[in-house]
C-alpha positions in Angstrom: 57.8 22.0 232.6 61.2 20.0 232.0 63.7 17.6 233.5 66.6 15.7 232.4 65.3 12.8 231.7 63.0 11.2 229.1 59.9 9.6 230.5 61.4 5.7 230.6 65.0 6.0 229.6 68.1 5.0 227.8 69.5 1.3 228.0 72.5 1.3 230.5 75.5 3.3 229.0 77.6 4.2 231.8 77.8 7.2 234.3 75.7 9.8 234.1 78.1 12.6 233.8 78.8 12.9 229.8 78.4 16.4 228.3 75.0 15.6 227.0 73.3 15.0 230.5 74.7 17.8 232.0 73.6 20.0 229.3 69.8 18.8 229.7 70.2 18.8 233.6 71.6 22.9 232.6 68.4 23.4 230.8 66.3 21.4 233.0 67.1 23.9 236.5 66.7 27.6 234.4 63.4 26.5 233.0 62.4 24.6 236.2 63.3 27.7 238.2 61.4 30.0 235.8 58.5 27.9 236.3 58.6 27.5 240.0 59.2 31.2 240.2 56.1 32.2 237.9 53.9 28.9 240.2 54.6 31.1 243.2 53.4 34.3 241.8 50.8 33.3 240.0 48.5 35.8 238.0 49.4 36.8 235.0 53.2 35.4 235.0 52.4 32.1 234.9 49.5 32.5 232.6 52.1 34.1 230.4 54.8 30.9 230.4 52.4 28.1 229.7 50.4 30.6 227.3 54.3 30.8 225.3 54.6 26.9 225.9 51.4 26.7 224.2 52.1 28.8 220.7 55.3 27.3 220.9 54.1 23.7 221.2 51.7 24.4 218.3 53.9 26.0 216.3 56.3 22.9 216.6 52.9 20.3 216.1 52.4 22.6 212.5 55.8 22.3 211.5 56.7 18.5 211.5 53.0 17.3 210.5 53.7 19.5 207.2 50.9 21.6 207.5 50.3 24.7 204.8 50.9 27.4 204.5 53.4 27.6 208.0 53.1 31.0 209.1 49.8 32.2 208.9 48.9 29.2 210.6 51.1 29.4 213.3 49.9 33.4 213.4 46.1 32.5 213.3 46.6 29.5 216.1 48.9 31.9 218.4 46.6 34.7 218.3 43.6 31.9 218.8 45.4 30.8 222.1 46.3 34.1 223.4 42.5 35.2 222.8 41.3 31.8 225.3 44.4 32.5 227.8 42.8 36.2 228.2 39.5 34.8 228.8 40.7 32.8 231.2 42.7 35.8 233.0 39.7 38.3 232.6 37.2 35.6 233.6 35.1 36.1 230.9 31.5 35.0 230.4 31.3 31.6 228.2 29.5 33.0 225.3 32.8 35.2 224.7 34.7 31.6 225.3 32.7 30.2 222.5 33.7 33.1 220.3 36.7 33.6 220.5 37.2 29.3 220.1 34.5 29.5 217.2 37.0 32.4 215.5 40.0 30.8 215.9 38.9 27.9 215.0 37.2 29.1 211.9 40.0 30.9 210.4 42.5 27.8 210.8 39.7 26.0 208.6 39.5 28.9 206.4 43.6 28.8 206.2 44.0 25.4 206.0 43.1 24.0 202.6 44.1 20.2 202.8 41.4 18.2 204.5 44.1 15.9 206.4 46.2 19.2 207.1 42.7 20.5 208.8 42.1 17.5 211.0 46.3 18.0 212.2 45.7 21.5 212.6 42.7 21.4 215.3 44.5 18.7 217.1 47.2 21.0 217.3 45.1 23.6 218.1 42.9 22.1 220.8 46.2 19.7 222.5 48.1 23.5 223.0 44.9 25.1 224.3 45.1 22.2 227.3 48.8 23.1 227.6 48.2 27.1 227.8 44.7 27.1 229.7 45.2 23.8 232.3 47.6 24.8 234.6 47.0 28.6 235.5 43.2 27.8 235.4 43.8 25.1 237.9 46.2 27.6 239.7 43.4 30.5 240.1 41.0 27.9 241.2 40.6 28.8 245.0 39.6 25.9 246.2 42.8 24.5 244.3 45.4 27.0 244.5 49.5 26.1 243.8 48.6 23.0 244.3 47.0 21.6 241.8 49.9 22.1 239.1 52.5 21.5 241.9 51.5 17.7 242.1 51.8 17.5 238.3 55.0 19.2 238.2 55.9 16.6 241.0 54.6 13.4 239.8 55.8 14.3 236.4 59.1 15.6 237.2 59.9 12.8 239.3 59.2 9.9 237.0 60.8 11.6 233.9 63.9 11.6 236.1 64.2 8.9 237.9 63.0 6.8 234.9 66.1 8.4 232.9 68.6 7.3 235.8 67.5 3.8 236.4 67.1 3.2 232.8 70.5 4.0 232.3 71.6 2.5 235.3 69.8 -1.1 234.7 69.3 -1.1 231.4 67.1 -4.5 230.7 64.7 -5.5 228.1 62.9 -2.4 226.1 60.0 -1.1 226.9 58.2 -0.6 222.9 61.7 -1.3 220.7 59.4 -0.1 217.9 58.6 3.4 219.0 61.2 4.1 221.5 63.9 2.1 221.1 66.0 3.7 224.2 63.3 2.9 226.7 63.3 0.0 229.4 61.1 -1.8 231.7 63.4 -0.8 234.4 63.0 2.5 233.7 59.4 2.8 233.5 58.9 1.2 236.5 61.3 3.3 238.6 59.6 6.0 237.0 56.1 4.6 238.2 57.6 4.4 241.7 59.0 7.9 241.9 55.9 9.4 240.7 53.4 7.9 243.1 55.9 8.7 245.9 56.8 12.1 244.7 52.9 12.9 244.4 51.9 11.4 247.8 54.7 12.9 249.7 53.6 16.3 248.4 49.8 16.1 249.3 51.1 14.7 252.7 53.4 18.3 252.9 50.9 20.2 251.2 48.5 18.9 254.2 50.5 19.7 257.1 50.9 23.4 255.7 47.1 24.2 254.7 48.0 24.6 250.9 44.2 23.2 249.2 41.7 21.1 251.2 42.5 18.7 248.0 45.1 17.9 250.5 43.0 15.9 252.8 42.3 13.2 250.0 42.6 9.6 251.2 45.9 8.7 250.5 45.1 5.6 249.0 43.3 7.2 246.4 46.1 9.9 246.2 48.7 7.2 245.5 46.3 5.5 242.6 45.9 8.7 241.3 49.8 9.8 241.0 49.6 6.1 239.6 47.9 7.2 236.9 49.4 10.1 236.4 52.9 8.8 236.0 51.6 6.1 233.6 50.0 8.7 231.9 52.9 10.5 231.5 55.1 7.7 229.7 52.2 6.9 227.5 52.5 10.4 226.4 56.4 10.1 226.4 55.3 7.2 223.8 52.8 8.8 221.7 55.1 11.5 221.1 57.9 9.1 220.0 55.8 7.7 217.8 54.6 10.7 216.0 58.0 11.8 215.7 58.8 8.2 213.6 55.8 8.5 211.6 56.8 12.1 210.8 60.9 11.2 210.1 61.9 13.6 212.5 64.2 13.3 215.2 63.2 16.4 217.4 60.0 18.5 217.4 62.1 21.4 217.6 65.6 22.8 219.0 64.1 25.3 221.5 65.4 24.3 224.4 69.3 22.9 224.5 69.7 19.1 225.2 66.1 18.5 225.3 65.0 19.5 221.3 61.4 20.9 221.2 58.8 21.9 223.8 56.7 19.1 222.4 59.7 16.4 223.3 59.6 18.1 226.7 56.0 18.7 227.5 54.5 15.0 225.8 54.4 13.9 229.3 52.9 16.9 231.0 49.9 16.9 228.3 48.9 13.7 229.1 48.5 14.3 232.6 47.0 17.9 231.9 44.3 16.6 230.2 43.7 14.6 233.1 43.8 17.5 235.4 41.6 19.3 233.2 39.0 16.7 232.9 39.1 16.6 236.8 38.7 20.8 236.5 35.7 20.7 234.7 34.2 18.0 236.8 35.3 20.3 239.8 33.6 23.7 238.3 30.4 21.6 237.4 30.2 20.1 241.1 30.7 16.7 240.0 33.6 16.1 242.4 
């Protein structure tokens, strides 16, 4: 759900072993090891931590777009996504799917007065739902397993990181001075590498052992698609950034130490949920 790094990195500023980096790697391992923990058991643990990921990244999405009034938003949008992450869990039957989104989404409108505060709020709404729904649904998929959110947490893990160090490391020209002004080329690049690596070695592991016969992809098409993924992931990094500057804040939140906000953590991740989600559908439906 989190690593160390930002998804194409600082300008080069010495070794990596200031307080603030080793506070972020700190974070970085407990939540990564609650995450791994809960991928492995499955069920209803790991429903629950993306479900909390979702409210919370709501909740964060409500606060900085200045959207009225706070709570009962929040309430109405946390109770809206625990009511989809149960159908999901209980497997329900998609007329119950359409109520429980046509409630929630209802009373937001209802709550919300401000037309522009409405529009922010279903975004909000709708880009948390991927977060809490995407990953367990793609973990109870049979024919998918662990797997499926195991290659995100790979490709996305791995090009957060490694984009972080070789920014740092290289520095070089920026990547989009006016959104980002920390990122580099070098970074997102190094990122893009350790992505499609970390994402191809894993289906090649993930093949040897039996995991998902996802696993038997053509490995061309698995290294295009971690590819994507990783690019997907900065672009998200990006988008975030920018809302951030648009909005005058610095962090989406201070929930997690060294990293601010689930959102500044989990930019990334969306990008390539949606993605896996989009694929999900297509997969349920037959299409691929």
């Amino acid at each position: 759900m989190v690593s160390p790094g930002d998804a194409a990195s600082a300008p080069r500023r010495g070794p990596l072993g200031g307080r603030e980096f080793q506070l972020r790697t700190a974070s970085a391992i407990v939540l990564a090891t609650i995450v791994l923990t809960t991928l492995f058991l499955g069920g209803w643990a790991f429903a629950a931590i993306w479900l909390i990921a979702g409210i919370v990244f709501a909740g964060e999405w409500i606060t900085i777009s200045r959207i009225a009034p706070l709570r009962p938003t929040v309430a109405i949008t946390g109770l809206g996504l625990a009511g989809l992450a149960l159908c999901l869990r209980l497997d329900a039957a998609p007329p119950i799917w359409l109520a429980v989104t046509g409630a929630a989404l209802v009373a937001l409108l209802v709550t919300v007065r401000d037309s522009g505060g409405r529009g922010r709020v279903l975004i909000g709404f709708l880009s948390a739902a991927v977060l809490a729904l995407v990953p367990p649904a793609l973990r109870d998929d049979p024919a998918i397993g662990i797997f499926g959110p195991a290659w995100m947490f790979a490709v996305v893990w791995s090009t957060d990181i490694v984009a972080y160090i070789t920014g740092r490391t290289f520095g070089g020209p920026k990547l989009m001075p006016s959104v980002s002004p920390k990122k580099t080329w070098s970074g997102s690049l190094g990122g893009l590498a350790a992505g499609i690596a970390a994402g191809t070695l894993l289906v090649m592991a993930a093949r040897s052992q039996g995991w998902s016969s996802l696993a038997n992809a053509n490995l061309a098409v698995v290294a295009i698609t971690s590819a994507l993924a990783s690019i997907l992931s900065q672009a998200g990094d990006l988008a975030e950034s920018g809302l951030k500057r648009h909005y005058g804040v610095k962090d989406s939140g201070r929930s997690i130490p060294g990293h601010g906000g689930v959102m500044d953590r989990l930019d990334g991740f969306f990008a390539v949920a949606v993605l896996a989600g989009l694929y999900l559908i297509a997969h349920r439906f037959g299409v691929v």
